[in-house]
C-alpha positions, -999 to +999 in steps of 0.1 A: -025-301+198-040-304+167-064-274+169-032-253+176-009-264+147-043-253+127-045-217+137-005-209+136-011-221+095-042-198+090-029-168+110+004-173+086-016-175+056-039-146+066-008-125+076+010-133+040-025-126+021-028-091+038+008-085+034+000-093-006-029-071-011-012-042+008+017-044-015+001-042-045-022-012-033+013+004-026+022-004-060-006+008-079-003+038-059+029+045-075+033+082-087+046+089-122+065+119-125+043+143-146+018+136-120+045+146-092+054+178-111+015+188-113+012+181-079+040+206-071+030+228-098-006+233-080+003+240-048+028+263-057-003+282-069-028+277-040+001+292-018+024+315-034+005+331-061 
């Protein structure tokens, strides 16, 4: 009984810490705008022009 209370606390820990570090890679992944309008900017020119 003991051994099972133990792994439904790690797999809860381990589930929050990966939920955490994919978060904050979402976050730093955040796009500013200038960077959004080169972004548009360039592939107008790889496929129009």
């Amino acid at each position: 009984m003991v051994m099972d209370h133990e792994i439904i606390i790690f797999t809860t820990i381990f589930a929050v810490f990966i939920g955490f570090i994919v978060f904050t890679i979402f976050k730093r992944r955040k796009r500013s705008p200038k960077s959004i309008y080169k972004l548009i900017d360039d592939l107008e020119k790889k496929y129009i022009y």
